[in-house]
C-alpha angles and dihedrals in degrees: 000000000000123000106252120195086246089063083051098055084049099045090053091040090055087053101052083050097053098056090044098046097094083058100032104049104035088056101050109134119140085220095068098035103262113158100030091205131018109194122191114189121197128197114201113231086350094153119230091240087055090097105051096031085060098022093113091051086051112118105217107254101058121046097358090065082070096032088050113014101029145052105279123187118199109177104053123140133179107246100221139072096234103083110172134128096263100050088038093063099034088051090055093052106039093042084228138102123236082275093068105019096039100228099124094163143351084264148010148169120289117196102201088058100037097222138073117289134199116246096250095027105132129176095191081071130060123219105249112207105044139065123283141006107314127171103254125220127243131170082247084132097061111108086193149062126242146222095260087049102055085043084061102048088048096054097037090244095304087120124080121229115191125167125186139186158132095262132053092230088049104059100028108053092051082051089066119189108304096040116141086227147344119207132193136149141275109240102237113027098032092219111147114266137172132173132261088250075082106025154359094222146005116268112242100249086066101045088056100049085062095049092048102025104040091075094056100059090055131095089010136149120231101203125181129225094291098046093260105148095224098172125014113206082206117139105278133171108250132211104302096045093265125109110288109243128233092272090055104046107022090032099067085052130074088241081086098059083048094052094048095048094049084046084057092051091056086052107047078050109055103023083055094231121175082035120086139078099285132019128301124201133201130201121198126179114200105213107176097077078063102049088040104042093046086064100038108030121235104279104054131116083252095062102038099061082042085069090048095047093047092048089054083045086045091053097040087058100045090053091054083052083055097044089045112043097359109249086256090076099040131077114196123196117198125186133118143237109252124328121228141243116256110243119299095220076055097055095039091058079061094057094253123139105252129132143171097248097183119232104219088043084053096042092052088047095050095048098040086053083049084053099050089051101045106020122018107212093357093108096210132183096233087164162023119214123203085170130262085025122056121203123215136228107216090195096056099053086041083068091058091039095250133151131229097248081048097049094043088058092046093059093033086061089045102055085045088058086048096051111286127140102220144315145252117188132211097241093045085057102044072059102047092232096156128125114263095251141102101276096039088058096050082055086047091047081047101063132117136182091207133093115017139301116320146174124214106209125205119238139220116241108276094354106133141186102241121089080213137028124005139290148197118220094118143113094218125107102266088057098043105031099093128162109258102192136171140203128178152084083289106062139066114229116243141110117268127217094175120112118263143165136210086247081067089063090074103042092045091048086046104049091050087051100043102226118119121269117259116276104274110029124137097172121124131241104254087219087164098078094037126109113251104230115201117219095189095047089028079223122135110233133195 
């Protein structure tokens, strides 16, 4: 493979790391600045088999630098059923799983309003950045604390703690509480926005970046190696006739990773990070490999270049890291939130059970069984599925005089008439009344004491919610199996075959920076892959 000038930035970078590693190294410590940045970088539904099904296409400068040059884990599963995009981030940045850090899904029930709510929605907080008067988003629902925010405590809030994103959930719960800001983007624009729980405006450099970067990503062709155009970002009507917005055309594309890297870079610029008198971290969620791989599946062309062209934008911007702060001085994380099933009309051509179950049909059979049982011709919403979880509507079943352990069995039995596997309640699990096995313990891991009364129902393998496409949401292997990868002075490259779980990410992070893991962690230090340091001979051993 031919030498690029990416591989000989690396190379160079590796070097200069290399002579300063005895210093660097025995004298981290966040308090005193060392090291200057930490980056975790977070891929949505990037499944945990990507690297080693597309190793041999890497160039050298992306994925390589934490294949070869890196720890790199490959065998590392979330130990819980729930995996969506907010429980997977806040699970990477608490070190804990919904069961510690309280995020059980994206969205959920809320009684009070009487209507399904996002996980960081707050009306307490106002967008910044659109026209209006908008609910905000803040990480309020956390019942933990994170990584950036211990960061913060231990430095006394010298450190510097950003998080951006495509998505709100994305960017607000690695923030944590006390993050400086959390940026994501406005659906249809694509312009840059936060909440008012940050800010009261947005700063001028990003302003500004809306007004100059928005046009370019616009009326282009995504080609593959060949020169095959594979997506156009050009205008085009969306599903409900109107003109489709930035997230729905640009996000499937890897235009979107692009746009959210060179985002990173403004901000790294202009907000000084990396720079100051203790260390810094920055969190960024990559959201396009989700919007596109719910659409495509997993193993399509699509996917696949979408995993070349992130690894070029993945070494562009490790080399900026390098030109900036000088990768001595700089540890990168790199894991994802779930993984996804492949598509169920795939698996079924290879005689495995799978299906498109449909959500909204689901959802109707489910409540008109509810209706039948509690009241005969008076059509009512009991819940609300976001499959495999359904979601209850207290008032509904108050009508019939149920409970809420009644009702939860009800629907439990009736999810089980529609498909489903199995059931855990909410009120089981408060309880802990799960088998002592495997599975029994990831829905214990999943629960959660917010929003209302639910139901977690039990799937069947590769039976997903979607009538099209595909879909995470499960505890089985292709949902929970996600690369959990290292670089930095720290660590001894290798690959790693030990179990390991995203929970290990913050108390890894924690312990080399000496600061304490957030509240409720209950990862484990992967000492494994970390450099022996000497006191008496002051040498860095493997």
């Amino acid at each position: 493979m031919r030498s690029s000038p990416q591989s000989a930035t690396l190379k160079l970078c590796l070097l200069l790391a290399a002579i300063v590693v005895l210093a660097g190294y025995a004298s981290a410590s966040a308090y005193e600045g060392h090291p200057k940045l930490v980056v975790v970088i977070v891929i949505d539904q990037f499944r945990g088999d990507y690297l080693e099904r597309y190793r041999n296409q890497f160039a050298d400068a992306g994925f390589r630098l934490f294949l070869e040059h890196g720890a790199y884990f490959s065998n590392c599963n979330y130990n819980y059923a729930n995996t969506r995009t907010a429980p997977g981030h806040a699970t990477l940045f608490t070190g804990a799983y919904s069961n510690g850090h309280g995020i059980a899904d994206n969205e959920w029930w809320d009684q009070k309003k009487k209507h399904m709510v996002t996980s960081v929605e707050d009306d307490a907080t106002k967008l910044v950045g659109v026209a209006g008067d908008k609910a905000g988003a803040s990480p309020h629902n956390l019942l933990a604390d994170t990584l950036g925010d211990e960061l913060k405590l231990a430095t006394q809030g010298k450190s510097r703690v950003f998080a951006v994103s495509l998505k709100d959930r994305a960017a607000v719960l690695p923030g944590g509480f006390a993050a400086d800001s959390a940026y994501w983007i406005e659906s249809g624009t694509g312009a840059w926005i936060t909440s008012t729980y940050y800010r009261d405006e947005l700063p001028k450099w990003v302003q500004d970046f809306n007004s100059t970067h928005l046009a370019k990503y616009w009326d282009r062709e995504w080609k593959d190696g060949q020169g095959t155009v594979l997506r156009s970002t050009a205008h085009r009507a969306g599903k409900d006739g109107a003109e489709a917005g930035f997230y729905e055309v640009i996000g499937s594309t890897p235009f979107a990773n692009e746009y959210e890297f060179e985002f990173a870079k403004e901000l790294m610029q202009y907000e000084n990070v990396g720079r100051g008198p203790a260390t810094d971290m920055l969190s960024i969620s990559l959201s396009a490999n989700d919007i596109l791989g719910h659409q495509v599946g997993p193993d399509s062309p699509e996917m696949h270049q979408m995993a070349l062209d992130l690894d070029r934008e993945l070494a562009d911007f490790i080399g900026f890291l390098g030109h900036q702060i000088g990768l001595a001085n700089v540890w990168i994380a790199l894991s994802a939130d779930h993984g996804v099933s492949s598509l169920p009309d795939a698996v079924k051509k290879l005689h495995i059970p799978a299906a498109n179950l449909g959500g909204a049909k689901l959802e109707a059979q489910i409540n008109a069984a509810l209706t039948a049982k509690f009241s005969p011709g008076h059509a009512a919403a009991y819940v609300k599925l976001d499959y495999p979880l359904a979601w209850l509507d207290p008032d509904a079943f108050a009508t019939s005089h149920v409970r809420e352990h009644d009702a939860e069995i009800a629907v439990g039995e009736a999810m089980k008439s529609a498909g489903l596997r199995d059931y855990y309640t909410k009120s089981q699990l408060a309880a802990g009344e799960v088998p002592n096995t495997a599975l029994g313990r990831k829905y214990l891991n999943s629960y959660s004491p917010e929003g209302s009364w639910y139901v977690m129902g039990v799937p069947d393998i590769y039976s997903v919610g979607p009538a099209k496409g595909t879909d995470h949401a499960s505890p089985y292997n292709y949902d929970t199996h996600v690369p959990l990868a290292f670089y930095g002075l720290p660590f001894q490259s290798g690959t790693y075959r030990t179990n390991a779980e995203p929970v290990d990410l913050a108390a890894t992070l924690a312990s080399l920076l000496g600061i304490n893991a957030p509240t409720h962690s209950v990862g484990r230090v992967l000492t494994e892959a970390l450099v022996q340091h000497s006191a008496a001979s002051g040498e860095s051993q493997p």
